[in-house]
C-alpha positions as a LaTeX table, in Angstrom:
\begin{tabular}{lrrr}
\hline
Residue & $x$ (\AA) & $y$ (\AA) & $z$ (\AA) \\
\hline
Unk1 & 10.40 & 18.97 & $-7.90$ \\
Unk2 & 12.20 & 15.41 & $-7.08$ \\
Unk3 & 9.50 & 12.91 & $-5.94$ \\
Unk4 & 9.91 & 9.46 & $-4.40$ \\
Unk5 & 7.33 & 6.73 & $-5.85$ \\
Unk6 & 6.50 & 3.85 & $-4.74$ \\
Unk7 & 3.72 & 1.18 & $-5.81$ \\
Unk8 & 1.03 & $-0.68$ & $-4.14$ \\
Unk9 & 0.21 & $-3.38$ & $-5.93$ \\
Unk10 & $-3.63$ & $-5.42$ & $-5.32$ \\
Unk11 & $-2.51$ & $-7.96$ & $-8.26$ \\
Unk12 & $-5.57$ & $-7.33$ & $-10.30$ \\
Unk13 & $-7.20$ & $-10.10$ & $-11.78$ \\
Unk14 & $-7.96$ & $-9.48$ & $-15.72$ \\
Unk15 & $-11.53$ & $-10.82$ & $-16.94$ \\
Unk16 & $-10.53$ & $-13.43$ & $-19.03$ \\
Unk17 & $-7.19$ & $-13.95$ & $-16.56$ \\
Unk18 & $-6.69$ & $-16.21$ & $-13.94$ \\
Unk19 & $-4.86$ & $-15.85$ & $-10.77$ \\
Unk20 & $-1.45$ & $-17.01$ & $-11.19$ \\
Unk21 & $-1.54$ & $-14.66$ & $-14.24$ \\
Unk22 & $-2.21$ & $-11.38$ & $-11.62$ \\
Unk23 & 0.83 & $-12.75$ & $-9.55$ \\
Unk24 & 3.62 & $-13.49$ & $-12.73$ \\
Unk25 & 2.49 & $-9.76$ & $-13.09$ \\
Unk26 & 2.93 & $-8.76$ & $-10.20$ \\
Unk27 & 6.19 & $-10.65$ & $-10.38$ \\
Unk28 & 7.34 & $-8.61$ & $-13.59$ \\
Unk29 & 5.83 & $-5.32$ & $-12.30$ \\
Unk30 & 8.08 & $-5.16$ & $-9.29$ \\
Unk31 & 11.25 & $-6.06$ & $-11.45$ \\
Unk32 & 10.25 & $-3.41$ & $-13.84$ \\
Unk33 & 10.07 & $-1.02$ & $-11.05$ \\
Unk34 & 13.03 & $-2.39$ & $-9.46$ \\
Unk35 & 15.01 & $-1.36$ & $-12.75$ \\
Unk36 & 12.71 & 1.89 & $-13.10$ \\
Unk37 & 14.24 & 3.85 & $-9.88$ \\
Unk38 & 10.82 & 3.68 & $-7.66$ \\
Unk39 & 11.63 & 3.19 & $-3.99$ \\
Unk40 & 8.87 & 0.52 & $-2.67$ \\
Unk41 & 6.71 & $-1.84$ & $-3.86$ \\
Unk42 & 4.05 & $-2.85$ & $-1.26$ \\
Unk43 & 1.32 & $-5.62$ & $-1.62$ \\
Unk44 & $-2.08$ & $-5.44$ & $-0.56$ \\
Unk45 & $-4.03$ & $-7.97$ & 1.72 \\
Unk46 & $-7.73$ & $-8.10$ & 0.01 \\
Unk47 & $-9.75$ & $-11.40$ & 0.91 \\
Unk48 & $-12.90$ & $-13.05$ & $-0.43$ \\
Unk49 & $-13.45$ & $-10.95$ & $-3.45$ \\
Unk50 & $-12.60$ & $-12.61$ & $-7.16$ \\
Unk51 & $-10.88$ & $-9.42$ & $-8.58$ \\
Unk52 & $-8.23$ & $-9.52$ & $-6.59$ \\
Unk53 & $-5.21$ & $-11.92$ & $-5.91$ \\
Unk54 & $-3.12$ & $-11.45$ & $-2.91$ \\
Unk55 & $-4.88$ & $-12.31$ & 0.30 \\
Unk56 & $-1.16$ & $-12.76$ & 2.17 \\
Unk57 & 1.52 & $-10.12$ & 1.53 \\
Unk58 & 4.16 & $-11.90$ & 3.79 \\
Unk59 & 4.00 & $-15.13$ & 1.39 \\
Unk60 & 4.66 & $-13.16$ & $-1.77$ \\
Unk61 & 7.01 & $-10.41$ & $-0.10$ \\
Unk62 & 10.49 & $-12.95$ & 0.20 \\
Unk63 & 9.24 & $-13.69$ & $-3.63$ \\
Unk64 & 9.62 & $-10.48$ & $-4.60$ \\
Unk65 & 12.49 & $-9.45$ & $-2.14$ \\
Unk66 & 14.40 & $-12.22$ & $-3.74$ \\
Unk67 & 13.68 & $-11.24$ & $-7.46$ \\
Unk68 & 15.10 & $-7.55$ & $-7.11$ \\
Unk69 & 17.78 & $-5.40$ & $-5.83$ \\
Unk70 & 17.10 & $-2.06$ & $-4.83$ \\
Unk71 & 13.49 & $-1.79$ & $-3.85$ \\
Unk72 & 12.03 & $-1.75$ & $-0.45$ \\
Unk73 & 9.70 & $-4.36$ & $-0.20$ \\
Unk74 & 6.30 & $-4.66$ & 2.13 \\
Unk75 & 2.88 & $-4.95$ & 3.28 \\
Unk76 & 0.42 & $-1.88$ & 1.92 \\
Unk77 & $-0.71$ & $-3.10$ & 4.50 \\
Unk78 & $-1.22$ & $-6.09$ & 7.03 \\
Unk79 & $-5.08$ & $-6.13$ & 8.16 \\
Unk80 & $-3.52$ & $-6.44$ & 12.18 \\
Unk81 & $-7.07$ & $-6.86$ & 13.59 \\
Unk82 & $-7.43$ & $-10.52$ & 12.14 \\
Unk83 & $-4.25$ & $-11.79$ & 13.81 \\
Unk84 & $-1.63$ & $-12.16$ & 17.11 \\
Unk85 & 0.54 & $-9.20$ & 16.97 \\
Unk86 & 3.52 & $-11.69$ & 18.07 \\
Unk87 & 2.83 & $-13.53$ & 14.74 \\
Unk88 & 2.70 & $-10.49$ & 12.45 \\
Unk89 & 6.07 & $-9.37$ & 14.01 \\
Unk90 & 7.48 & $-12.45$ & 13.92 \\
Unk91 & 7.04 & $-13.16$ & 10.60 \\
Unk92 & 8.46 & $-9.43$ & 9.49 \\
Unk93 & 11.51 & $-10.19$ & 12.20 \\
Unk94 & 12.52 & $-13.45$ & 9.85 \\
Unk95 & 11.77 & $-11.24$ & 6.53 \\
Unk96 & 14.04 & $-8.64$ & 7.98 \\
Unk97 & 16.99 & $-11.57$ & 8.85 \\
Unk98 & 16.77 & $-12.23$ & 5.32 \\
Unk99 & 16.88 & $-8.98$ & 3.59 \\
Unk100 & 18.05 & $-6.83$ & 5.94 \\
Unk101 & 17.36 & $-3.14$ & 5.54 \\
Unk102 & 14.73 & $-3.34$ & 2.93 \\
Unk103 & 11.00 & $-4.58$ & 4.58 \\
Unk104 & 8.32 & $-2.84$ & 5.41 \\
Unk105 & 5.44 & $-3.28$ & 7.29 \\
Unk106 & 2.44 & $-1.11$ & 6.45 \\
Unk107 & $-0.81$ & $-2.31$ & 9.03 \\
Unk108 & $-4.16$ & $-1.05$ & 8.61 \\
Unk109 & $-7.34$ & $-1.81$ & 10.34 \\
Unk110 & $-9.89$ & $-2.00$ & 7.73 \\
Unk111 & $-11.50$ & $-5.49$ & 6.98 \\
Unk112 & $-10.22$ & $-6.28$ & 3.58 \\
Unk113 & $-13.28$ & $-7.88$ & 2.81 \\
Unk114 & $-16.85$ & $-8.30$ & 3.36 \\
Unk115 & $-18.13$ & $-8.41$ & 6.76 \\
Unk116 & $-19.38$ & $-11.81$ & 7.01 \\
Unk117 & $-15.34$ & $-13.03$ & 5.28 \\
Unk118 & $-14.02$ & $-10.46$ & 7.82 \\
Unk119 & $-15.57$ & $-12.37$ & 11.09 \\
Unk120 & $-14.52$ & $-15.82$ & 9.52 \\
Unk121 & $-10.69$ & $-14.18$ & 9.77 \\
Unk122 & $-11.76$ & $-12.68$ & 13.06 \\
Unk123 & $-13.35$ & $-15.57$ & 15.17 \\
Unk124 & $-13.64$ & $-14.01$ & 18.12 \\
Unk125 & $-15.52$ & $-10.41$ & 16.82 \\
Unk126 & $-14.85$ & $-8.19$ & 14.58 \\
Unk127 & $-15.61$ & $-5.41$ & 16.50 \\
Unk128 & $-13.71$ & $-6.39$ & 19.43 \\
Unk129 & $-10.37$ & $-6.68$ & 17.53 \\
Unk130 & $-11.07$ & $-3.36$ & 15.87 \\
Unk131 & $-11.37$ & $-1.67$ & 19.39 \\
Unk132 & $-8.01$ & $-3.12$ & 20.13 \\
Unk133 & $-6.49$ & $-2.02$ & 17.13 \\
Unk134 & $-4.02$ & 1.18 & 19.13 \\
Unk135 & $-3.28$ & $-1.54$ & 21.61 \\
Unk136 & $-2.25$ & $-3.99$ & 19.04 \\
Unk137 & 0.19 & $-1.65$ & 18.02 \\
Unk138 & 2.03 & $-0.47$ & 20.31 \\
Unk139 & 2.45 & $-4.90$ & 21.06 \\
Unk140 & 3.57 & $-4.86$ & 17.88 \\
Unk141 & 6.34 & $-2.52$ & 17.79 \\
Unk142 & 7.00 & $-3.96$ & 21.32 \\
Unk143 & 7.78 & $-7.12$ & 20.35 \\
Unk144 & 9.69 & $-5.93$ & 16.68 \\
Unk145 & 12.43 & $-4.14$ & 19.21 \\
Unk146 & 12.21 & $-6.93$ & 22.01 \\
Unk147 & 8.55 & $-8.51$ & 23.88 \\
Unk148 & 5.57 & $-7.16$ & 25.40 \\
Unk149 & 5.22 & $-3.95$ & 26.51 \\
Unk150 & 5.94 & $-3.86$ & 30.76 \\
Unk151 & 3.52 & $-4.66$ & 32.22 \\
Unk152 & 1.74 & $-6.70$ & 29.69 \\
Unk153 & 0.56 & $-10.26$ & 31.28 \\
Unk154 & 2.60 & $-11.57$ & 28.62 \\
Unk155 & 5.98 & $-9.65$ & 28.98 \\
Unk156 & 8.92 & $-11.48$ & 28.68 \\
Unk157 & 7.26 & $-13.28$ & 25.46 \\
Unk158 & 10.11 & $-12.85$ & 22.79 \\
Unk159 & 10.28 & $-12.69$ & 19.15 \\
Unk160 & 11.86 & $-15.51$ & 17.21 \\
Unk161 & 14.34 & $-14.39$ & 15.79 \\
Unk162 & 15.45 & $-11.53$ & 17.91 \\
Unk163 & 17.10 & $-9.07$ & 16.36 \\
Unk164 & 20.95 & $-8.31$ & 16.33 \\
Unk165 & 22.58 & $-6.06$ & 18.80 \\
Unk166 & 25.83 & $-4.66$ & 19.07 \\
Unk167 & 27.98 & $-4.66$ & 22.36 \\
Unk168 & 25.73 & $-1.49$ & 23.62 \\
Unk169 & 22.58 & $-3.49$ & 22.92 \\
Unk170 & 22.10 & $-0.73$ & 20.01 \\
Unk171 & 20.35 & $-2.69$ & 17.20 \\
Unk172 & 21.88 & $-3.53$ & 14.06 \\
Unk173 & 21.17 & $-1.30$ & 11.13 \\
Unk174 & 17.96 & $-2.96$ & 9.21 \\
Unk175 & 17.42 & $-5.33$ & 11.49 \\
Unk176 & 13.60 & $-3.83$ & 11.78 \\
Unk177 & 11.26 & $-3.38$ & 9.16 \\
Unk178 & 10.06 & 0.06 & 8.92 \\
Unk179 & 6.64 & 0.34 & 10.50 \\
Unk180 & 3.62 & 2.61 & 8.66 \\
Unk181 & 0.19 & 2.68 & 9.33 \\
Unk182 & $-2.32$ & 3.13 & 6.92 \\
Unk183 & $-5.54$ & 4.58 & 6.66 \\
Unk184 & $-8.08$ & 6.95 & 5.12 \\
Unk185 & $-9.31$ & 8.63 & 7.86 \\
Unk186 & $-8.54$ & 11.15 & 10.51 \\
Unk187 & $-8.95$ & 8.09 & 13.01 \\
Unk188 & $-6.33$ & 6.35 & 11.74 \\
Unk189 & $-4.15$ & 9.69 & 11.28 \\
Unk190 & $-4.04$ & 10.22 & 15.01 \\
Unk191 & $-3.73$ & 6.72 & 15.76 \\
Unk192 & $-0.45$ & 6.69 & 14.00 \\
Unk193 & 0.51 & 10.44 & 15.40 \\
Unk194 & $-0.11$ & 9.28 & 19.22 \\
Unk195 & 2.26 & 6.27 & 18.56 \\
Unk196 & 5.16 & 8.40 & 16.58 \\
Unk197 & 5.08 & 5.98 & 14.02 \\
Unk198 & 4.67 & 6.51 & 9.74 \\
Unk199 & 1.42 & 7.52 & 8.05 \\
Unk200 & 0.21 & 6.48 & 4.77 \\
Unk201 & $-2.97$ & 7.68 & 3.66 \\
Unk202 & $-4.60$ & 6.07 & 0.84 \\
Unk203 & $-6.16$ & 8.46 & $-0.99$ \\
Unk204 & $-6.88$ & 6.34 & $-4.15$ \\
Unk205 & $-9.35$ & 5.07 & $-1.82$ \\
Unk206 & $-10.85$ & 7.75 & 0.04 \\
Unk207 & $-10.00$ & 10.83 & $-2.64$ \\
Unk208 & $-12.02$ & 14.06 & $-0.85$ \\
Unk209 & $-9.22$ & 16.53 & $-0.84$ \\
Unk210 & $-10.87$ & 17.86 & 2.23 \\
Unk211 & $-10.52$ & 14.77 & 4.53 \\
Unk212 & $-7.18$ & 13.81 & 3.55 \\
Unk213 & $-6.07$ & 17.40 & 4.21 \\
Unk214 & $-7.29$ & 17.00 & 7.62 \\
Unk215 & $-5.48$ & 13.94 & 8.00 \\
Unk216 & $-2.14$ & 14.82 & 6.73 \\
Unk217 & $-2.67$ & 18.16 & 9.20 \\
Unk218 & $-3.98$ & 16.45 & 12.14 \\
Unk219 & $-0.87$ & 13.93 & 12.11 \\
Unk220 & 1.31 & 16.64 & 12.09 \\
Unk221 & $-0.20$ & 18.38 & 14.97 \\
Unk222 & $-0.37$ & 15.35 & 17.32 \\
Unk223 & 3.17 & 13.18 & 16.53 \\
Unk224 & 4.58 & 12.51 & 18.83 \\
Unk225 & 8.42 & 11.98 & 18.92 \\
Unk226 & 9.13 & 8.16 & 19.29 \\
Unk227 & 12.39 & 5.92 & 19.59 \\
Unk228 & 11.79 & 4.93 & 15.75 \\
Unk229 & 10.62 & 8.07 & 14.69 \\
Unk230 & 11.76 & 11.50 & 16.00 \\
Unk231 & 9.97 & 13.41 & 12.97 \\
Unk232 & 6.12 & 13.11 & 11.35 \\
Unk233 & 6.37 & 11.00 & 7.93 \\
Unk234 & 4.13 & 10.99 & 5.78 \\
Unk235 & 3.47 & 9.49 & 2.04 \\
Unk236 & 0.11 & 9.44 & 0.30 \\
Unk237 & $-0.78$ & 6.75 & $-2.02$ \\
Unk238 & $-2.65$ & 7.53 & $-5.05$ \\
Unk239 & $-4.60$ & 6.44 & $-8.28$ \\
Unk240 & $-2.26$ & 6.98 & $-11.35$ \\
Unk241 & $-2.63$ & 6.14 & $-15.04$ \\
Unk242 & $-0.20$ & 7.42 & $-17.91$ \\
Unk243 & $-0.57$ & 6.58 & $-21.30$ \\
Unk244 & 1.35 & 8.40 & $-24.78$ \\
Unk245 & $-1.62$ & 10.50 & $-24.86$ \\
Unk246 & $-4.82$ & 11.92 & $-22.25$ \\
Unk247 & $-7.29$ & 10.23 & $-24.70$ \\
Unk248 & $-5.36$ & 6.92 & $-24.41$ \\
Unk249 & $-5.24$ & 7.33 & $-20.25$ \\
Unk250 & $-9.27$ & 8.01 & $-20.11$ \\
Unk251 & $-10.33$ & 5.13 & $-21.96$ \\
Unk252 & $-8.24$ & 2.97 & $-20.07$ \\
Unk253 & $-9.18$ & 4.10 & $-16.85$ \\
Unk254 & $-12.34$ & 3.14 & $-17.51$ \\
Unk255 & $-11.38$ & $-0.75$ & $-16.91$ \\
Unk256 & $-11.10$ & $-0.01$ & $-13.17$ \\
Unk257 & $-14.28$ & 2.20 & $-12.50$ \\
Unk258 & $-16.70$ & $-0.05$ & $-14.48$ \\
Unk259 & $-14.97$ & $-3.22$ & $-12.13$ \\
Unk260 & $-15.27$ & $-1.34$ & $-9.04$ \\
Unk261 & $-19.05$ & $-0.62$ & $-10.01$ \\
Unk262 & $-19.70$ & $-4.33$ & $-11.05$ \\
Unk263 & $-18.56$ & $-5.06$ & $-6.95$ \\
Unk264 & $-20.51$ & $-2.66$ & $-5.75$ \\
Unk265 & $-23.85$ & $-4.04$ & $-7.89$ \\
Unk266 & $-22.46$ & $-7.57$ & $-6.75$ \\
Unk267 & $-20.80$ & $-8.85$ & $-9.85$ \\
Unk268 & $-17.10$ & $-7.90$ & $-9.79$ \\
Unk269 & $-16.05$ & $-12.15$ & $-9.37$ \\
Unk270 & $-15.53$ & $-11.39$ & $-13.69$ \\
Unk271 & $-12.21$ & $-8.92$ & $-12.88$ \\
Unk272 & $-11.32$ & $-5.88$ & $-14.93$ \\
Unk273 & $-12.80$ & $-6.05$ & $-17.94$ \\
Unk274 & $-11.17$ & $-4.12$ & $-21.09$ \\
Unk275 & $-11.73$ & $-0.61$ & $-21.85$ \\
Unk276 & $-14.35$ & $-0.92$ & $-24.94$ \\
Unk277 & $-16.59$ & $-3.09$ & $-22.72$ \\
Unk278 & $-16.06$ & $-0.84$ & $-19.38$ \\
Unk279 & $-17.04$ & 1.78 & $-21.46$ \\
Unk280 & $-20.42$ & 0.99 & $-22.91$ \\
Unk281 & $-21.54$ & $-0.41$ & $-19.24$ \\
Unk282 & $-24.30$ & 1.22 & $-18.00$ \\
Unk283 & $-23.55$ & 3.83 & $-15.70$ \\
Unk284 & $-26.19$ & 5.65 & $-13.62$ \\
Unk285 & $-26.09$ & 9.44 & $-13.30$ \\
Unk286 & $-24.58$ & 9.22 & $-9.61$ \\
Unk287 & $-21.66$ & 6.60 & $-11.00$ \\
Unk288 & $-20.73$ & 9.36 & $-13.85$ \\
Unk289 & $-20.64$ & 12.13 & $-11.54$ \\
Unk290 & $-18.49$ & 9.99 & $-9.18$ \\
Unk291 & $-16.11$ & 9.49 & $-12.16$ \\
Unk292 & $-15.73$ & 12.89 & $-13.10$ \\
Unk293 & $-14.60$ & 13.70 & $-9.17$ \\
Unk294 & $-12.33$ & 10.74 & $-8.37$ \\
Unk295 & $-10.79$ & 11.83 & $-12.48$ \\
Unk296 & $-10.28$ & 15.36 & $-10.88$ \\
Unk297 & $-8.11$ & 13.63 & $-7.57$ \\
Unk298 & $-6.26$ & 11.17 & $-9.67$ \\
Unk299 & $-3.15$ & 11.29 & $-11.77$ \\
Unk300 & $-4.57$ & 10.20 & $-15.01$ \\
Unk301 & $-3.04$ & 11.57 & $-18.35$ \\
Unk302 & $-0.24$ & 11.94 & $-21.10$ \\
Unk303 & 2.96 & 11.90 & $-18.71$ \\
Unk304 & 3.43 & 15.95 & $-18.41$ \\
Unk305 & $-0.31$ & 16.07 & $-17.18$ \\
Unk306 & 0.76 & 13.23 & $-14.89$ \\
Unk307 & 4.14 & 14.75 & $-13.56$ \\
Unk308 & 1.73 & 17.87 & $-12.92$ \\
Unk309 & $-0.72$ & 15.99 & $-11.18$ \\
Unk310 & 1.86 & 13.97 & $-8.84$ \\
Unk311 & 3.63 & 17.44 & $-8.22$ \\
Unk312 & 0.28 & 18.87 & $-6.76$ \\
Unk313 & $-0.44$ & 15.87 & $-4.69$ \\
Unk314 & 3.35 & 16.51 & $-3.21$ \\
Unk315 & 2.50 & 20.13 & $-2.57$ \\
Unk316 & $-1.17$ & 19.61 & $-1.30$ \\
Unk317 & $-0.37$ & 17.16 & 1.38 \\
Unk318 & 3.35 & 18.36 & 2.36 \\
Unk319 & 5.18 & 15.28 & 1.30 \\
Unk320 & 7.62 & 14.33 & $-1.62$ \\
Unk321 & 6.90 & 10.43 & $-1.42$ \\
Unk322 & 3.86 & 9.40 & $-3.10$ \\
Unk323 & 2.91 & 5.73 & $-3.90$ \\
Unk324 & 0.87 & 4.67 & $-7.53$ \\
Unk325 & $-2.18$ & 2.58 & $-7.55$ \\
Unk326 & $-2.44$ & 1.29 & $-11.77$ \\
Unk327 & $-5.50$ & $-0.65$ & $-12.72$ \\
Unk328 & $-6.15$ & $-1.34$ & $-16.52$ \\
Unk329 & $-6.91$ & $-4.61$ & $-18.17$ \\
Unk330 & $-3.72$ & $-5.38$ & $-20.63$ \\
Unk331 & $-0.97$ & $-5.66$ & $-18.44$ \\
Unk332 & 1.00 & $-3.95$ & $-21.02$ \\
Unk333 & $-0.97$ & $-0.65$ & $-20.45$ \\
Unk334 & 0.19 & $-1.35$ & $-16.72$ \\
Unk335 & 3.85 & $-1.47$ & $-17.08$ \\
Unk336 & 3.94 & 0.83 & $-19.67$ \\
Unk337 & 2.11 & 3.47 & $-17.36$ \\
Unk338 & 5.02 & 2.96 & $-14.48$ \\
Unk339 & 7.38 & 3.28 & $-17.43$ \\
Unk340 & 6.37 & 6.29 & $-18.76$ \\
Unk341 & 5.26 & 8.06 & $-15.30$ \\
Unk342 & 9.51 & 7.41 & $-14.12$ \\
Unk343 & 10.40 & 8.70 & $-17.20$ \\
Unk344 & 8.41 & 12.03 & $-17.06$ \\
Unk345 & 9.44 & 12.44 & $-13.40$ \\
Unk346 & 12.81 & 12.08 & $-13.52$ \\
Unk347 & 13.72 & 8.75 & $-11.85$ \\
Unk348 & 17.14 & 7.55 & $-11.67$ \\
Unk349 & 17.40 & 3.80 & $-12.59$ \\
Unk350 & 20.04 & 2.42 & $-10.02$ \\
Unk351 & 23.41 & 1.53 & $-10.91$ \\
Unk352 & 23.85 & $-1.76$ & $-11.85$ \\
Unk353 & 24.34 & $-4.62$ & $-9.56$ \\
Unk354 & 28.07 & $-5.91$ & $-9.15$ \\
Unk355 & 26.95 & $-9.17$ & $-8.59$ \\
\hline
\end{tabular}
């Protein structure tokens, strides 16, 4: 079976690491990958929490646009509720003028944050920008193929820069980014279906096979046919760790379920600790169980058990494009996972660059 990966990348912060460590790996990561033969390489917007280093996917997007060749490059995703939808799309119009053909801009709705770092980005109410969330969108693809919806007290508004057209006004080829929504609900899943656009669903975060079943079926059921998108897309975005052996890929996983336990108890500002200290924290019984489940719906392994896993995600939800979430502590364990996972499922590394 021929799968098409992608990455998200949350630029983990080690313990013991700083910042600007998380983004010269992130840096590296996405040329690895570039060289690898995965497809995209999207960036996460996470704000007010010390484990994690990108709070602005547009700033390090050009970066890594710049740095590589054949990957797609974007936002997994834009948080759209804290800002304008004109200055989202403008600033993914200019990325698109400069590397035409290879942006994308995934949105989501979820806070990113805590509540109380979530109303600082949203001034005027959290709630009320949520509620405005399908309106936001269609704006935003609006104003991406031109301004404001008609109608809109602010039509006529236009993006700077607008894209290219040919003599027939037809737009130039890449001259948009592709838009995807993202989200781990059924909420979101219609959302996207209603507006014809892309779905993601991010199952590393949300992994009840039942839900994201629904999902993936409900968006199917309701798409609707748009001007960007005649056809339902979907790609599901999951946990994935690969290491020479399963007993390798266990312990290391560990790194990411202790730090995502230390949040939750309020003490995750250390980042991902390594694997023989995640592994003698003190779990309760309800952590342990919750383990042992989100184990079961990840991709965690020697590379056959993870080609096997990815290959049942692909037939589960319907879709050959999958996207890797890879948390350890040793950056080394991280690249070396992406490594081995293209290797075991085939990827072709793309023919080298004339330039």
């Amino acid at each position: 079976m021929a799968l098409t990966l992608g990455v998200v990348d949350q630029s983990p912060i080690r313990q013991g690491g700083t910042a600007r460590d998380a983004l010269d790996e992130t840096r590296a990561l996405a040329a690895a990958c570039d060289r690898l033969g995965y497809h995209r390489y999207w960036l996460a917007e996470h704000h007010g929490t010390g484990g994690l280093a990108s709070a602005s996917p547009e700033v390090l997007i050009p970066l890594l646009a710049r740095e590589t060749r054949h990957l797609r490059v974007g936002s997994g995703g834009v948080m759209l509720t804290h800002y304008a939808a004109l200055k989202v799309a403008e600033q993914f119009r200019l990325l698109t003028e400069l590397f035409p053909g290879r942006i994308d801009l995934g949105v989501g709705r979820a806070p990113g944050s805590d509540l109380r770092t979530a109303h600082a980005l949203s001034p005027l109410g959290r709630h009320a920008a949520v509620d405005r969330y399908p309106e936001q969108l269609a704006e935003l693809v609006s104003l991406l193929e031109g301004d404001y919806p008609p109608g809109h007290p602010l039509a006529g508004v236009r993006v700077t820069p607008q894209p290219a057209r040919d003599a027939s006004g037809a737009l130039a080829p890449g001259a948009l980014p592709e838009v995807w929504i993202l989200g781990s609900s059924t909420e979101s899943a219609a959302i996207a279906a209603e507006q014809g656009l892309a779905y993601s669903y991010a199952q590393f975060i949300n992994p009840v096979a039942e839900l994201g079943e629904r999902a993936a079926r409900l968006y199917r059921e309701r798409f609707r046919p748009s001007r960007r998108l005649p056809e339902p897309r979907l790609s599901v975005a999951v946990t994935a760790l690969c290491a020479e052996s399963e007993e390798r890929a266990q312990l290391l996983s560990w790194s990411r379920f202790c730090w995502r336990f230390r949040r939750s108890r309020g003490a995750g500002r250390g980042g991902v600790p390594p694997a023989e200290e995640a592994i003698a924290f003190g779990y309760t019984p309800a952590e342990l169980d919750y383990v042992e489940y989100a184990r079961s719906r990840s991709a965690i392994g020697s590379p056959r058990q993870v080609r096997e896993q990815l290959e049942s995600f692909s037939r589960e939800y319907g879709t050959e494009e999958l996207l890797l979430v890879t948390i350890t502590h040793d950056f080394s364990d991280r690249l070396r996972s992406y490594e081995l996972v293209a290797e075991a499922c085939g990827l072709a590394a793309p023919a080298a660059d004339p330039r």
